[in-house]
Structure formats: C-alpha cells, structure tokens
N, C-alpha and C positions, 0 to 999 in steps of 0.2 A: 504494500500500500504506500508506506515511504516514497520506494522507487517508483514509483507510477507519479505520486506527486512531483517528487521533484525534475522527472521528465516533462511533464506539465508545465512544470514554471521554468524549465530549461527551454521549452521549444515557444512558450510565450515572448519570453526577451528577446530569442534569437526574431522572432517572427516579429517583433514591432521593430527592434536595430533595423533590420533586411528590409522591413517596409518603410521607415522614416527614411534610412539611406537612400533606398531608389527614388526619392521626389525631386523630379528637376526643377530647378527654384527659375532658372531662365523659363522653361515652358510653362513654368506657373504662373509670372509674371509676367507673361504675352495675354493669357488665357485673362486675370485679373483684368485688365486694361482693358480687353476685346468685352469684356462684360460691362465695366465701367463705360464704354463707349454706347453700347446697345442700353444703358437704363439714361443715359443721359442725351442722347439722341432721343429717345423717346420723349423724353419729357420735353426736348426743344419743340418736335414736330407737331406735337398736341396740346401745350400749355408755356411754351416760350413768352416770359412774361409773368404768370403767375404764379403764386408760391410754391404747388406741389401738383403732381401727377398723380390722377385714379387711374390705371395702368390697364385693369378692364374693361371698364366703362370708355375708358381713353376721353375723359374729362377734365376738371380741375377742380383743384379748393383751393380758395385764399383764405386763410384763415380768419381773417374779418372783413371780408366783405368787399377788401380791396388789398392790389395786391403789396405786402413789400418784399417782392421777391427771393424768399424763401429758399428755394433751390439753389439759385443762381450765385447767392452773396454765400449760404454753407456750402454751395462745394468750390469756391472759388478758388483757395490752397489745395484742392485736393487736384483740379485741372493740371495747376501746377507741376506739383511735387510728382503726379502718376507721367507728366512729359507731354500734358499737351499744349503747348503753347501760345499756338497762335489761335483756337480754342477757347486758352484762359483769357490771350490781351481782349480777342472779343468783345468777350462774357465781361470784363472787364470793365469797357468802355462802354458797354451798355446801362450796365449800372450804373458809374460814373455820372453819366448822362441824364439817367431817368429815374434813377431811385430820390424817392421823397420822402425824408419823416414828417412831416408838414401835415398830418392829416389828422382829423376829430376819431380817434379810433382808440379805445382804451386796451391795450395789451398785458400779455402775462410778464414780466417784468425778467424771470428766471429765462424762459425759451428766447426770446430776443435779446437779452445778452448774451447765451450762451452762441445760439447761433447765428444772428445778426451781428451785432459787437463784435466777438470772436473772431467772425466770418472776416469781418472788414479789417482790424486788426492788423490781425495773421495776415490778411492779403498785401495790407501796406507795407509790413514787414517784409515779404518775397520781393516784392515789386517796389520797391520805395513810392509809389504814384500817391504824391501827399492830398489827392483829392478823395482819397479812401480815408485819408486820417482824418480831413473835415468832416468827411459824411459818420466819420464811428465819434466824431466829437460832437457834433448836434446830437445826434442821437444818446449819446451818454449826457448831454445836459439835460434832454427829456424825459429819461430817466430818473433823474436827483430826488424827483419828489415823493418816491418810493420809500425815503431814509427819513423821513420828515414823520415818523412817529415818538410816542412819548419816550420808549426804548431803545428807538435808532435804528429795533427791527428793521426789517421794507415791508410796505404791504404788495400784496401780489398782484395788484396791475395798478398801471398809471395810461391816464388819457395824455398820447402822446400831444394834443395840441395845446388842451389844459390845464395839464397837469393835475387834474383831481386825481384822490387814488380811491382804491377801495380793496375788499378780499383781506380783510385782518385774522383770521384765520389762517397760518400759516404752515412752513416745518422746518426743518434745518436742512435738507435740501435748499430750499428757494431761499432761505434766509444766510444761507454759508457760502452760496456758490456764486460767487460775484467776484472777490477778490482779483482772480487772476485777469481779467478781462477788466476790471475797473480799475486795478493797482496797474497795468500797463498802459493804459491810454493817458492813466496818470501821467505816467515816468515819462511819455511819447510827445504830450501838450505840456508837460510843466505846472499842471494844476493840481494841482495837493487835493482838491476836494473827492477827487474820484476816490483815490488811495484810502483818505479818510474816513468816508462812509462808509465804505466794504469792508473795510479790515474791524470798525468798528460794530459794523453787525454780524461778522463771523466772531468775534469776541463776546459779544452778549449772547449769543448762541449758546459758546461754550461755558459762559458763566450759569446758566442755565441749569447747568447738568445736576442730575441727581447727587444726594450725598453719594452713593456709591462709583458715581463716575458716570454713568449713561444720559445720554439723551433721549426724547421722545417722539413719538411720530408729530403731534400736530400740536400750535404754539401760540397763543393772541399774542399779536405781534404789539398791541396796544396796553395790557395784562403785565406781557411776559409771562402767562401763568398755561402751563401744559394743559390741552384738552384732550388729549392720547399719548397714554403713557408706555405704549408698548415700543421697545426697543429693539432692533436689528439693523444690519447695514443693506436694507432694497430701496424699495422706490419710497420716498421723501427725505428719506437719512442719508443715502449712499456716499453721493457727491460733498458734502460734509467733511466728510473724513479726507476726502480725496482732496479737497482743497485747506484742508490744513497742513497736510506736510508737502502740497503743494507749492503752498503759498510762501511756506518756510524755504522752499529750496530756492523760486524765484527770485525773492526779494531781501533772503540772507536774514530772516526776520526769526530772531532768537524765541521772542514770545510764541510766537506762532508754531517753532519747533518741539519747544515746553508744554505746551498746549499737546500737538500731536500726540509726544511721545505719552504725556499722563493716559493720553481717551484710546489709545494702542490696548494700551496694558490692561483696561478695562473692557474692550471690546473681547479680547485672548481671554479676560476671566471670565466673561459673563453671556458673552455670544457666542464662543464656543461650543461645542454640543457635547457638554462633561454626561450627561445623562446616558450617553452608549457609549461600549467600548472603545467601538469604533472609531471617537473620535478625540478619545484620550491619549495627550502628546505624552510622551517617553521623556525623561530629564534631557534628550540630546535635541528637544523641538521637533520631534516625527511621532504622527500618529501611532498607536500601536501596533494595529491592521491596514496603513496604509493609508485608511480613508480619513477627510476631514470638513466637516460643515459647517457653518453657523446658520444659528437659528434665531430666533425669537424670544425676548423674557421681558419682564416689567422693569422699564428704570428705575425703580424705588427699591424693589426688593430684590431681583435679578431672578425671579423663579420664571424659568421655562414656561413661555404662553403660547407658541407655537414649532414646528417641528418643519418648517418651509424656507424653500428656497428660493432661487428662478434667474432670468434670463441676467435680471439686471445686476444679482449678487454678484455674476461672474466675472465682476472689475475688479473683486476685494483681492486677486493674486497679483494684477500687475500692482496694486500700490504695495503690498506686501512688498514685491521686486524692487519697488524703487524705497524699502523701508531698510534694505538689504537681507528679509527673512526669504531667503530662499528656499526652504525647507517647505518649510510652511505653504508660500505661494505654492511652491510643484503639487504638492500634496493636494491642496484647493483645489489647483485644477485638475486634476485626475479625478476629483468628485464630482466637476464642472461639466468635465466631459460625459460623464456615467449618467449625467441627466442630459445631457443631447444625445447620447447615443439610445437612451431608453425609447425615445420616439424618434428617430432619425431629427430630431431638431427640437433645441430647445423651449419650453414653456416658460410662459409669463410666470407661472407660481405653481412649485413643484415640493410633494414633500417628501422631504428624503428616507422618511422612517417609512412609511407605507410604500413606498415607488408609484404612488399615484397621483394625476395631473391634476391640479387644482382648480387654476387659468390658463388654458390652452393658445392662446392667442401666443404670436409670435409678430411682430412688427418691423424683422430686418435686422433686428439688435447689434452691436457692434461689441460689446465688454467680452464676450469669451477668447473673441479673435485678438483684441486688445491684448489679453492678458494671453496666449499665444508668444505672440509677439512681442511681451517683454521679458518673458520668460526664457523665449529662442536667442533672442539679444542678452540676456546673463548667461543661460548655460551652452550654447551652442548645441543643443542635443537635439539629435534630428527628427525624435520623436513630436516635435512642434509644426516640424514644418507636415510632417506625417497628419495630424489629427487636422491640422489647418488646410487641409489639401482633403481631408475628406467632408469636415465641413463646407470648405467650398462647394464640393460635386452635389452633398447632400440640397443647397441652396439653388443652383442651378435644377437642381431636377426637380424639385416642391415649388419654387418661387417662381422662377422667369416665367417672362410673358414673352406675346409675339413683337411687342414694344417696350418691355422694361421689365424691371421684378413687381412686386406683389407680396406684401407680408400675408400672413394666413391668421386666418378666424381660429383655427383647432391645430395644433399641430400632430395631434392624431388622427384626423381624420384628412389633414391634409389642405383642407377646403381652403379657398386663398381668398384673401378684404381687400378689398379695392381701393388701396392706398400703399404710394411709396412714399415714405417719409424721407425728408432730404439728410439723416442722418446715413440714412443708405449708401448716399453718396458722399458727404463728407466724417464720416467714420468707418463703418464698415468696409465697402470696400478699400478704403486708404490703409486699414489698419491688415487688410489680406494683402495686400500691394507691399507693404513694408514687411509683411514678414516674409514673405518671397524671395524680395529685392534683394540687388547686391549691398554689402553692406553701407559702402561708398552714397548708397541713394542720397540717404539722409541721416546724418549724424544723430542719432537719439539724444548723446549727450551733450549737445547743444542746441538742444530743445526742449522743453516745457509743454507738455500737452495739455490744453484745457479738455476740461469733460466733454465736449463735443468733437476733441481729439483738431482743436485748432493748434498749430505750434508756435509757441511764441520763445523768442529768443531773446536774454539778457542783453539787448543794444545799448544800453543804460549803464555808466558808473555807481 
C-alpha cells in the first residue's frame, strides 16, 4: 500500500514538472494577444465609444446613462504594455479628444478611480501625453467631495458636476482603496490634497478595527460605527489589505507599513481556517496537508461565521508574494486552483468545506491569474505557467464569443451573461500576457500595480 502510494505521488510531480515544462511561453503569448485582439475588436465594432460590450446581444451599457468611456481609458496601458501601439496612440487620442467629466451624473467613487483615475494615470505615465494628466486631475478634483465626511471616510458616490454625495453606508474596500491612485496624481500635480485625503481615510479605516485586530464588512462612513461585522478578505474587504502594504511600498510610508504588518498577523490568526487540519500551518509556515484557506469569522470575537471562499479571495497569494510569504502564497494557490479546477472555472462564492458552489457567476475575474503570475515571477516554477495555460484554454472554450468573451451566469452549468466587463481587458488578460511574456516585457519591480492591475511607477523623489 506504501508502494502504491508513493508511486502515486512519484508519477504526480513527474506529471505536473513534464507538463508545466512543455508550455511554450512565446506561443502562449501570440495566442494571449490574438484573444486580447478579438474581445477588443469586438467591443470597437459594436460599442466604440461607450463604456462596455454585451458580447451577445452585441449591444452596450454605459453605466449611467452616458458614456465615460469605460473600456477605452481601463484598457489603455494594457494596448500598450501587450505591443499595440499605434492601436493604443489611437485609442488614445480619442479620449484625449472627447472624454468629458463635465456631466450631472452621480458615480461610484471606488470603480472610477480604480478604473478611470488609474486608467489615465498609468496611461500618462507610459506615454508622458500630459493631457491624460489634466483629464485624471479634473476628474480627481470631482472626486474630493467624497472625503468631506464627519470621519474623513468617503461616501460612495459623488455627483461629478455637483459635487453632492450620498451612499454612507460603506466598507473598507471603497473606503481603503484610493491611496494609490490618489497618492500618485498627488506626487504627479504637486497637490498635497489628493495624498491627504486617501491616506487619511485608509487610516480611519484601520483605526477602526476590532480590539482583536479585524475589520468589518460594512461601515457609516458618517458613524464610523460597523453595520456588518463579519470578517474575511473577498468582496468589500479585499483590496484593503492590498492597499496597505501597497501603499507602504509606493510611497516608502512607515505608518502604513506598521499598519500592514499588525492587520497581516491578525488576518494569519483569525482568517485562517484553524478549524480543519487541513489548514493548520507546521512551525516552518506550510500547511500540514498541503492545503490552505481562509475563511470567515466575527471581528469582535474571531469565531468562524463562514467556511467560503471564491473568485475574488484568489488575490490574497500575490500580496502574500509581494509580503515575501512565499510559502504561504504557493500553498493559497494550490487551494485557488482546486476551486477552479472543481468546475472547470472559478465561482463567485465557493465553500471549501462542503466543495459546493454557492455563487456561480463568474465575471472574467482576473486575481487567480494575478497571483499566477506573481508567484511565476518569485519562484520561476513552471508549474504556473502550467495551471495558467490551462486556465486560459478552460476560458477560451466556456467564454468566447463570435465577437469577444462573455463572463457566465453559472459556472457549472456553463450558461454565459451578456457582459464583458473592461476588467477583462485591463486585468485579466494583461495579467495572462505577463505571465507568459519574456521576462524583459515589463519589469515587475519597477512597478506598483493598483487593484485594477494599472502600473504605476515611483517617477517621484
């Protein structure tokens, strides 16, 4: 029986080395582009101009009603960086041209910085064209009045022509993940106020936290006082964490590193999943079978409230990577993966303890390949390019359309929603691009990725 197993786990290793070895990263990175080409042709052909492509329908959404082009400003570094050029000056000069903040239109404060802001940024950064960095510094003025609560919070949207806000009800997502995008247009214009308001509401954020160290899902930004006190690192919390030791590596900002490393140690205590073996680390930081998840508990008391995971947790390995827990992250994702491989493609909300799907939806996501790819980028192990190579195929054969991709309603039953989201293109496929690529593409380490995976570079003393 011995011998049986340990031929098992002999001919497992040789069989992933053998198949992570044989991926050719040039024909992966033709194939990457030649997809990036066909979702973004598509979206020219049938909605050039407004913010996002329904891919079946082969219609459009603007998000409110008019467009500010969406697509066009998040993938504008991704044109780039994947080598198309005269593509990006384009796409470029269109914007340049015709993008308007100027409108009565009240937005979400978090997605328009992340991917407008960002977008523009990062693009002015590649391109120096300082008419990127007026149009990200109007639009960061229209913005401000976001910070303009009793706490410093932001509330979640502001009328870009008004400035009224509203949506006080908040989380430490929307309320954390500013910094990078508002601390750099800073550094870019010379205006202190960006840098100050951001860093100020990622700090009450984390003044926030429980006595035992956690934060909550949902927060009156006007209060300060938690209205959901369930803790995990997915959707409202995630980005959070990512932009504190983010934020620290950007701008060399000690507090902010202080800050990380305390809400680290508390996440490893208390979101961890101690409850199964499984997921009990060894004194050397490895699981003890291998596997590793976090889950769910109450910031107050830290007792286990849920046993779930999903699409969007699968960022917590690259920031481990960039925390230098490499262990740890590998470990992640090999549980990361074990829920994409369970339905050939990852769920919105998956619980690890039963292996069954919760939220089936899938959106196009980009965090697993992300963390892929920064994990390929520390270890060199070919097992990344491996798993990132079958992810791809699995998304090619569930997703494409005969004009673009198409995120799915169920990822078990396959059925696909008639929406691409422009994270598609400025994340995901960027993030399959780069882990492909030679290494030469693009220097990781001199770059800063925001959460929508814009790169922004320390040009700043």
């Amino acid at each position: 029986m011995i011998r049986r197993l340990l031929l098992v786990i002999c001919l497992g290793v040789v069989s992933s080395t053998a198949f992570g070895q044989s991926v050719d990263k040039k024909q992966m990175t033709e194939r990457v582009k030649a997809e990036f080409l066909h979702s973004w042709n598509g979206y020219k052909k049938h909605c050039w101009g407004h913010d996002d492509l329904k891919p079946i329908s082969k219609t459009c959404r603007d998000w409110y009603g008019t467009s500010i082009m969406m697509t066009p400003v998040d993938s504008l570094d991704s044109l780039y960086m994947l080598g198309f050029k005269k593509e990006a000056d384009e796409t470029r000069e269109y914007i340049v041209k015709n993008l308007n903040f100027d409108k009565d239109i009240s937005v979400q404060n978090f997605e328009i910085t992340i991917r407008i802001l960002g977008g523009l940024i990062s693009a002015y950064q590649i391109t120096g064209d300082k008419r990127l960095l007026a149009l990200a510094d109007d639009l960061g003025t229209r913005l401000l009045p976001v910070f303009n609560s009793p706490t410093g919070l932001p509330y979640k949207n502001v009328n870009l022509k008004s400035g009224k806000t509203d949506g006080k009800i908040s989380n430490p997502a929307e309320t954390g993940t500013l910094l990078l995008e508002f601390g750099t247009l800073s550094k870019l214009t010379g205006k202190p106020v960006y840098f100050e308001k951001a860093k100020r509401a990622l700090v009450e954020t984390y003044k926030r936290r429980s006595p035992i160290g956690l934060v909550g899902t949902n927060i009156d930004v006007e209060t300060g006082k938690w209205t959901n006190t369930d803790s995990h690192v997915s959707a409202e919390i995630d980005s959070y964490y990512e932009y504190l030791l983010k934020g620290a590596m950007l701008f060399d900002d000690k507090e902010l590193r202080d800050m990380w490393e305390d809400s680290i140690a508390k996440v490893h205590t208390y979101l961890a999943d101690e409850g199964s073996a499984m997921s009990k680390l060894n004194p050397q930081g490895k699981p003890i079978n291998g596997e590793l998840w976090y889950g769910h508990a109450d910031m107050n008391t830290g007792k286990r409230t849920a046993t779930t995971t999903g699409a969007l947790d699968a960022f917590f390995p690259a920031l481990l990577v960039l925390d230098g827990d490499k262990n740890r992250a590998a470990m992640l994702q090999e549980s990361m993966f074990k829920m994409w491989q369970a339905n050939g493609i990852e769920p919105e909300v998956y619980n690890y303890k039963s292996g069954m799907v919760e939220h089936g939806g899938y959106p196009l996501r980009p965090e697993i390949v992300e963390s892929a790819y920064y994990l390929y980028q520390a270890t060199k192990d070919a097992k990344y390019l491996a798993t990132g190579k079958q992810m791809f195929e699995d998304l090619v054969k569930n997703c494409r359309t005969d004009v673009a991709y198409a995120g799915l309603k169920n990822v078990e039953t396959k059925e696909k929603a008639d929406y691409m989201h422009s994270f598609w293109l400025a994340e995901t496929l960027k993030y399959f691009y780069l882990l492909f690529a030679d290494d030469k593409s693009y220097d990781i380490k001199k770059a800063i990725f925001t959460t929508e995976a814009h790169p922004i570079k320390k040009t700043w003393k």
